[in-house]
N, C-alpha and C positions, 0 to 999 in steps of 0.2 A: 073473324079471319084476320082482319085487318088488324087486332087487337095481338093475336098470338105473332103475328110475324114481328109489332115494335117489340113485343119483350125478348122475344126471339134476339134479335139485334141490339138490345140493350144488354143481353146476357153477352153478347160477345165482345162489345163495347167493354164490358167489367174484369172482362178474362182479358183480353188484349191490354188493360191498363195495367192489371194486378200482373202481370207477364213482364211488363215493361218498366213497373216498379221493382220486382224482382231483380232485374236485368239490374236497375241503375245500382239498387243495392248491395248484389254482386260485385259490382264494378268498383262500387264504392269501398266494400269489404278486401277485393286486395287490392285495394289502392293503400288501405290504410294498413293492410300488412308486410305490402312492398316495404311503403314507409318507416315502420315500425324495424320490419329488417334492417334496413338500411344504418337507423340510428344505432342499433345494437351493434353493427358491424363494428360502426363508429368507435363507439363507448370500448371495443374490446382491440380497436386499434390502438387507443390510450393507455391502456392497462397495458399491453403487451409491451408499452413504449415505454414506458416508468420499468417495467423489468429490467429490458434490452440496456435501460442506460446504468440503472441500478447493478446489471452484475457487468455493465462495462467498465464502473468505478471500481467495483470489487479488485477485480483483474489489473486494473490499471495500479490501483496502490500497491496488491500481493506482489506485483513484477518490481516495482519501484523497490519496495523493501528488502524485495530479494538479490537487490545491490551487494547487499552487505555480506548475504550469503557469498556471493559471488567473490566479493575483495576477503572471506574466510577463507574459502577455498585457494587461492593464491596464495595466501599468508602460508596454509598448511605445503602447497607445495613447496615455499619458500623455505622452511624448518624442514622436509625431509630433503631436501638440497643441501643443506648445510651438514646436516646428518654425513647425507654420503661423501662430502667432500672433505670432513673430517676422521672420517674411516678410511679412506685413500693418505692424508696426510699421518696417520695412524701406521700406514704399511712402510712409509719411509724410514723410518728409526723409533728406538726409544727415547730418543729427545723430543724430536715431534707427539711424541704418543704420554710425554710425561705434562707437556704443552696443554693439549686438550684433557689431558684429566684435570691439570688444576683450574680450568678456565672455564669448562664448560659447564658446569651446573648454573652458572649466571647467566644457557639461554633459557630463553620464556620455555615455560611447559608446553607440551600440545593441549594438554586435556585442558589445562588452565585459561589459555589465550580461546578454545575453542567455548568455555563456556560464558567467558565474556562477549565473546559478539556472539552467538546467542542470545543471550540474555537483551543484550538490542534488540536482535528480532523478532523476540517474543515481546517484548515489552510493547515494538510497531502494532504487530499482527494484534495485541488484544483490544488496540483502538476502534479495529475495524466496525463490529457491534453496535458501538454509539455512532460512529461516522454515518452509518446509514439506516440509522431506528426512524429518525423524522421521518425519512424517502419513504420506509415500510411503508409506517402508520399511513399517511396520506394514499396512499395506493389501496391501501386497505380501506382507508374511508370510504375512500370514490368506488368502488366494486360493492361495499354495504348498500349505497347510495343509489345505485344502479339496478342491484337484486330487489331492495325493500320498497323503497319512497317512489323509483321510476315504475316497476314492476305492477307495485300497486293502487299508483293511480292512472297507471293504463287499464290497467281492468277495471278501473271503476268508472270509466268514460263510457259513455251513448253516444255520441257523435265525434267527428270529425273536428272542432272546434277545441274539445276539452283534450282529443290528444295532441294538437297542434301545439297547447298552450304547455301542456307535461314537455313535450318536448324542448318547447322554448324554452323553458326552466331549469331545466338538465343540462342544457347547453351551457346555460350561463355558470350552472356550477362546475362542468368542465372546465369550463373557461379559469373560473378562482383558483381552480386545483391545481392547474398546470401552470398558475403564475408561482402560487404555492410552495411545486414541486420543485421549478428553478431555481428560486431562492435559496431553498433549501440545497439543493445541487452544489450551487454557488457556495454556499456556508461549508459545506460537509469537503468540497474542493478544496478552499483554502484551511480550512484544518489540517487536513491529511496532510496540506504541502508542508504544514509545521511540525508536524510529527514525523515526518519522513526526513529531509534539516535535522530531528533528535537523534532521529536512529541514526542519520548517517555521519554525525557527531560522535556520537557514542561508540560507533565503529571506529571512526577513525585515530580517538584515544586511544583501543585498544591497539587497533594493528601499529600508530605509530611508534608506543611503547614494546611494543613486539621487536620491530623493525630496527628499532634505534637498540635493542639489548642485542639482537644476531650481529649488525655491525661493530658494536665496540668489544662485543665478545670475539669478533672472526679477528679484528683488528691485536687486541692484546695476545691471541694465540701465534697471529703472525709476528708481531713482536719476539716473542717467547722464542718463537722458529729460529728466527733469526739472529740469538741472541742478544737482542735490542732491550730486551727486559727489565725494567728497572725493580727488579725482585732481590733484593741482599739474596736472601737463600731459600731453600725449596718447603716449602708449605706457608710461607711467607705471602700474602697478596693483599692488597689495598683495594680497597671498595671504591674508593673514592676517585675515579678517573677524569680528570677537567681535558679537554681539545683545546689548547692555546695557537696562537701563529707563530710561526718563525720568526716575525719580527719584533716577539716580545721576546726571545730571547737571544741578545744580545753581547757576546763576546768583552766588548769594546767599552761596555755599561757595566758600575761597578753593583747596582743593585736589578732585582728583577719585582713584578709584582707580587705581594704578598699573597701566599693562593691560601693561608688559613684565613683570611679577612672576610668578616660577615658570615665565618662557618661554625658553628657548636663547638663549643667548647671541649664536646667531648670524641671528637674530631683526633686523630691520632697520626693519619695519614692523607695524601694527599698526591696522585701519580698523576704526572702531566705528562698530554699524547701531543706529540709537538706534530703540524702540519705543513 
């Protein structure tokens, strides 16, 4: 009797341990999948962070570049300005309207001036590609890194210890990655500022030479109006237009300066726009 009640008691002894083994292992199993959560949360807050800044360079160059768009679009409002104010001087007489016919083909083209600055901002925009292939790749890396190596030596842990130690490891290569990622940042940053300095060079040769033809063209036609014109007779015009000051020409002085000096020889003309 005595014999059946200790086993008795020892069977519940066995269930009560093996219950409370359970239990701890439970406890233990989502402790380690809290954990395991947690780190993935992690690792995908990183990933989303190398995006977020990656297409906040995108965006910040495409606006930068699109300056130049911007100083086009004014240039072109500038040319059809001149257009209509030339078509008004046009309604005042045949002398004004014989004015702008010989004068005007010397302003810039539209199609012409637009496909030069263009041609900047494509040339900007196909930078972009290389500016941020390194940022990709890296980002790419660390997500391989994450699926393969993390992935798979969590699943091949027994305890608590070997995914402590996965994790520890991962961390550290985060950690490389995003030193990494900045550097690269950093690089890919001050590139763009040099490339963006080209295009906005490159723009600005264009619309300056734009700008500088509408004004000496608006100028020689007012001339013309005026009959200030220094034209002998009509089909007659000189290419050659110099801006001198007032005070190089001088009444009271028996010479003036020589404006064919230092010009080609094959140089014929020479119209001085006095200021």
């Amino acid at each position: 009797m005595l014999k059946m009640i200790c086993c008795k008691f020892l069977s519940l002894l066995l269930i009560a341990a093996t219950a409370m083994a359970q239990d701890i292992f439970d406890n233990t199993t989502t402790h380690m999948d809290d954990y395991l959560t947690a780190n993935r949360r992690n690792q995908n807050a990183l990933l989303q962070d190398y995006d977020n800044q990656i297409a906040n360079f995108k965006t910040f160059y495409l606006e930068r570049v699109n300056i130049v768009n911007i100083q086009l679009n004014f240039l072109m409002d500038s040319l059809k300005e001149i257009d209509e104010t030339l078509y008004t001087m046009e309604l005042l007489g045949n002398w004004n309207k014989e004015c702008i016919t010989k004068y005007k083909s010397a302003l810039p083209e539209e199609v012409a001036t637009r496909v030069m600055m263009n041609v900047c901002i494509t040339t900007a925009n196909s930078f972009l590609p290389s500016l941020i292939k390194d940022l990709q790749e890296t980002r790419r890396d660390l997500k391989k890194y994450f699926e393969n190596n993390f992935e798979e030596n969590v699943a091949n842990c027994n305890n608590e210890a070997c995914v402590s130690n996965v994790v520890s490891q991962t961390n550290m290569v985060m950690t490389e990655s995003r030193r990494t990622f900045n550097k690269q940042m950093a690089t890919s940053t001050h590139t763009a500022n040099g490339y963006i300095i080209t295009a906005l060079d490159c723009s600005f040769k264009a619309q300056s030479n734009a700008v500088s033809l509408i004004a000496s063209t608006k100028t020689l036609i007012d001339r013309c109006a005026q009959h200030a014109d220094c034209i002998p007779k009509t089909g007659s015009f000189c290419e050659n237009v110099d801006e001198i000051s007032s005070y190089m020409v001088n009444s009271s002085k028996p010479t003036v300066p020589n404006p064919f000096y230092e010009r080609s020889d094959n140089v014929t003309c020479v119209l001085w726009q006095i200021n």
